[in-house]
FIKOLZA-1660 file (N, C-alpha, C; in steps of 0.1 Angstrom, whole numbers, plus 5000, padded with zeros to 4 digits):
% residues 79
   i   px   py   pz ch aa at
   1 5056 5016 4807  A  X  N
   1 5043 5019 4814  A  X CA
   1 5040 5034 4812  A  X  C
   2 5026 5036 4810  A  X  N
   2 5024 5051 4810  A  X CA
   2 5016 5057 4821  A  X  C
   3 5026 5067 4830  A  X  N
   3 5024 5072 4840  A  X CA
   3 5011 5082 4842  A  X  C
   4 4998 5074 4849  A  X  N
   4 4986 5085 4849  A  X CA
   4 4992 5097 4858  A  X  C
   5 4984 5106 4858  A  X  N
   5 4986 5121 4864  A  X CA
   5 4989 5114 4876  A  X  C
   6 4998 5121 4882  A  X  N
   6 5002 5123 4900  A  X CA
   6 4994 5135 4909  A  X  C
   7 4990 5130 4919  A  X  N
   7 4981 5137 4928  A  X CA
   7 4996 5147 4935  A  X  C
   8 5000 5135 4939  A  X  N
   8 5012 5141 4950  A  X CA
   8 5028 5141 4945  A  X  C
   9 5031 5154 4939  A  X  N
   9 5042 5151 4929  A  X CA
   9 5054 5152 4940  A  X  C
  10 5055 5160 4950  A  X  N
  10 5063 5160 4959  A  X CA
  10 5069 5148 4968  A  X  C
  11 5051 5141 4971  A  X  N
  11 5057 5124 4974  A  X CA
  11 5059 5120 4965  A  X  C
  12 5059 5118 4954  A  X  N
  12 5061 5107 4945  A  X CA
  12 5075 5109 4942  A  X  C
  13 5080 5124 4943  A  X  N
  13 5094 5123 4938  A  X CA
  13 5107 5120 4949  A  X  C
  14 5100 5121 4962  A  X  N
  14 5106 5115 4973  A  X CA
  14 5106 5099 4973  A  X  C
  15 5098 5097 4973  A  X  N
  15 5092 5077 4968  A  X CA
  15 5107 5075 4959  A  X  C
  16 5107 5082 4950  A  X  N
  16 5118 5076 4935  A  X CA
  16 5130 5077 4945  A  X  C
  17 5131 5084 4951  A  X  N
  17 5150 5092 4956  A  X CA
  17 5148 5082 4961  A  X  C
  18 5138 5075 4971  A  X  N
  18 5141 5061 4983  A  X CA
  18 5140 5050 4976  A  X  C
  19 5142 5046 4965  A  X  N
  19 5142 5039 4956  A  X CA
  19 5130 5031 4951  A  X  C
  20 5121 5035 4953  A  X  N
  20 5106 5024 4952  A  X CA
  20 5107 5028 4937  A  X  C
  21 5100 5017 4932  A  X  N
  21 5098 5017 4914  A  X CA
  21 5084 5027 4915  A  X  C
  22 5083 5034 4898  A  X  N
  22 5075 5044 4894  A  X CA
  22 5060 5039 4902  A  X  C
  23 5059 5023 4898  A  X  N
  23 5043 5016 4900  A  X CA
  23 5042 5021 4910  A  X  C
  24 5050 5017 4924  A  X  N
  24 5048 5018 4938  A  X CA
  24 5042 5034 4937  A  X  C
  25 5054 5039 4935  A  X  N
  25 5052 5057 4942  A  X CA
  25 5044 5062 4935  A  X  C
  26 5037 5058 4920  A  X  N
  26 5027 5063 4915  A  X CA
  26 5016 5060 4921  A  X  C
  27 5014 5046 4931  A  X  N
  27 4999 5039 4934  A  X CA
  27 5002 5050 4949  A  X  C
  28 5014 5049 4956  A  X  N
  28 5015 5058 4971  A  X CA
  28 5010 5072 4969  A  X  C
  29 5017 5076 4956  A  X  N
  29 5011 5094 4956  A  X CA
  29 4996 5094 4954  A  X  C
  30 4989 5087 4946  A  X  N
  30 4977 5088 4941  A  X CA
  30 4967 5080 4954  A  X  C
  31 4968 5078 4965  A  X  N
  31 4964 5068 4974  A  X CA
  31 4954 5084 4982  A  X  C
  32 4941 5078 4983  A  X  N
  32 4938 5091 4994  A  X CA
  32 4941 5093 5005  A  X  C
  33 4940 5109 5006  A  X  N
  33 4949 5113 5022  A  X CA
  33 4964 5108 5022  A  X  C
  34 4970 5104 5007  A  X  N
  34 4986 5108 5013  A  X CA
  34 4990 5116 5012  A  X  C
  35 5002 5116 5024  A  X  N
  35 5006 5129 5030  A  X CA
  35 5002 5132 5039  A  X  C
  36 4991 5126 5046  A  X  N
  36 4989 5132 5055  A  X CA
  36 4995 5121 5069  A  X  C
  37 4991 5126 5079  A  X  N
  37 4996 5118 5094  A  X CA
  37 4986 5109 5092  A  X  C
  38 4990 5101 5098  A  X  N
  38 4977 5088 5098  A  X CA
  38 4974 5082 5113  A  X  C
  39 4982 5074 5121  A  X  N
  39 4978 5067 5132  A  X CA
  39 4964 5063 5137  A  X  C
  40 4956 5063 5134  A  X  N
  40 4937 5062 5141  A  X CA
  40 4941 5046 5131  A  X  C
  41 4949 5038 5126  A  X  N
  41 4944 5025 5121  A  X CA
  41 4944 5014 5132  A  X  C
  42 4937 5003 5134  A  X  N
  42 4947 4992 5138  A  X CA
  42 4958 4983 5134  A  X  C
  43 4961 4981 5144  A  X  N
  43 4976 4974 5139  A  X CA
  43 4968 4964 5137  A  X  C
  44 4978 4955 5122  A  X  N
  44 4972 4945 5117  A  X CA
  44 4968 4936 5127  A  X  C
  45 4975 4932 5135  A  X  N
  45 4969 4919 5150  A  X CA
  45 4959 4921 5152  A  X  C
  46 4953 4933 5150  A  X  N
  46 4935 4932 5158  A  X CA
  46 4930 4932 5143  A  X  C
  47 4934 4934 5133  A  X  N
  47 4919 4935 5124  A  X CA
  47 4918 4917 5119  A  X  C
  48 4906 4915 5113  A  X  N
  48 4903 4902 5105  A  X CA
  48 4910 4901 5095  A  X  C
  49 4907 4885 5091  A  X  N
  49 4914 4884 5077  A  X CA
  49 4906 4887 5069  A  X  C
  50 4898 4890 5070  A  X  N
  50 4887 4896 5056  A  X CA
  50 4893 4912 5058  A  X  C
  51 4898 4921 5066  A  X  N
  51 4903 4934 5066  A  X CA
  51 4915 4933 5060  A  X  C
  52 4924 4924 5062  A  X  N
  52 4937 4920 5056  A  X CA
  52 4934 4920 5044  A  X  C
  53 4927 4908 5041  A  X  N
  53 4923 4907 5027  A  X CA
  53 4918 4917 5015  A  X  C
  54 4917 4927 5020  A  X  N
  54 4906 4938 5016  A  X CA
  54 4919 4946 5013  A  X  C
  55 4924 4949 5024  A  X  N
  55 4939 4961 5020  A  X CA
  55 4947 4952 5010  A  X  C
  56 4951 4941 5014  A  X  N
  56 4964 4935 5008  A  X CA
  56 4952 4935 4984  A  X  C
  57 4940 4933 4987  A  X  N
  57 4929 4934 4973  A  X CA
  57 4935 4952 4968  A  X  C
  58 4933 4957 4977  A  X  N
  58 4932 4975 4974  A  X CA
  58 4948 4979 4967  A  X  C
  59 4957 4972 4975  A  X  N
  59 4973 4974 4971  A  X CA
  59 4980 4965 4961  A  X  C
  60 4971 4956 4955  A  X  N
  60 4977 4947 4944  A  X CA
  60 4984 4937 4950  A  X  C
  61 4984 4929 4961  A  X  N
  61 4993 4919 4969  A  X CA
  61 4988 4905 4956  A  X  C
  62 4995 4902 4952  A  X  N
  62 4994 4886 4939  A  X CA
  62 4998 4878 4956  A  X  C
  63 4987 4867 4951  A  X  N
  63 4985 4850 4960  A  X CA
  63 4976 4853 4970  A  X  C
  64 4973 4869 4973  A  X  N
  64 4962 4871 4988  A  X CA
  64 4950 4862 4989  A  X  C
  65 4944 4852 4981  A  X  N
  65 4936 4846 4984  A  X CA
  65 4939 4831 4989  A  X  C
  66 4950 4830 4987  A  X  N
  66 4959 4816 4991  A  X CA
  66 4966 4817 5011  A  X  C
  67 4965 4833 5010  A  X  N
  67 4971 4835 5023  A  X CA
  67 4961 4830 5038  A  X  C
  68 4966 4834 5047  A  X  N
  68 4963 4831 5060  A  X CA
  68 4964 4845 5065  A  X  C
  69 4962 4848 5075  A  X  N
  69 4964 4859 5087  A  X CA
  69 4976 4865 5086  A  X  C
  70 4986 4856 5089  A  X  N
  70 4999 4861 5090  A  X CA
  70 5006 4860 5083  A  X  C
  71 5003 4853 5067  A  X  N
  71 5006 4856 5060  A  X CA
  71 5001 4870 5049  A  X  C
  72 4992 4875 5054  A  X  N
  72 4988 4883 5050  A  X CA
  72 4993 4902 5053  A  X  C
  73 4993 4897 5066  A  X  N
  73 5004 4907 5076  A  X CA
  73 5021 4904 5070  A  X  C
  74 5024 4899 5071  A  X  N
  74 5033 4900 5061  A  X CA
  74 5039 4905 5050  A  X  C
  75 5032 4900 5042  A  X  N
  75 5025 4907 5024  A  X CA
  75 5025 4925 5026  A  X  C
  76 5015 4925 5035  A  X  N
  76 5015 4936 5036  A  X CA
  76 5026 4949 5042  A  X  C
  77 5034 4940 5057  A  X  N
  77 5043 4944 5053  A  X CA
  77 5055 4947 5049  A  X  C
  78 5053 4943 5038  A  X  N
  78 5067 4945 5030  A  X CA
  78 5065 4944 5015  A  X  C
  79 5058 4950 5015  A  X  N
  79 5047 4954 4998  A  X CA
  79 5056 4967 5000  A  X  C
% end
C-alpha cells in the first residue's frame, strides 16, 4: 500500500506502537480535528440509523447496509 501524506505524524506513530495497521492509523491521523478533545457527540443510543449509517459509510465498515441499529453500534465499535 502506498502511504498518502500524514496530517498527524505524532498520532499516527502512536496508532502503530498500539498496534493498529498502517490503513487504520493512516485513515485516524488524516481524520479532521484529530487530536483534538472531542466529547459534544452523542452516544450512539440516541443517534438514527441513518447517523450510524453515515459514520460506519465515512470509516469504511464492509456489510453496513445489511446492518440494523445495533448492529451497527457495534461495527462501529470495534472498527
Amino acid at each position: 500500500m502506498d502511504i498518502p501524506s500524514i496530517k498527524n505524524e505524532d498520532q499516527y506513530e502512536a496508532l502503530r506502537e498500539k498496534g493498529y495497521s498502517k490503513e487504520k492509523s493512516v485513515r485516524i491521523a488524516n481524520s479532521p480535528n484529530s487530536g483534538k478533545k472531542g466529547g459534544k457527540a452523542k452516544p450512539y443510543e440516541e443517534r438514527t440509523k441513518e447517523e450510524l449509517y453515515e459514520q460506519a459509510k465515512n470509516i469504511g465498515i464492509d456489510g453496513r447496509s445489511k446492518m440494523d441499529k445495533a448492529e451497527l453500534i457495534h461495527a462501529l465499535r470495534n472498527n
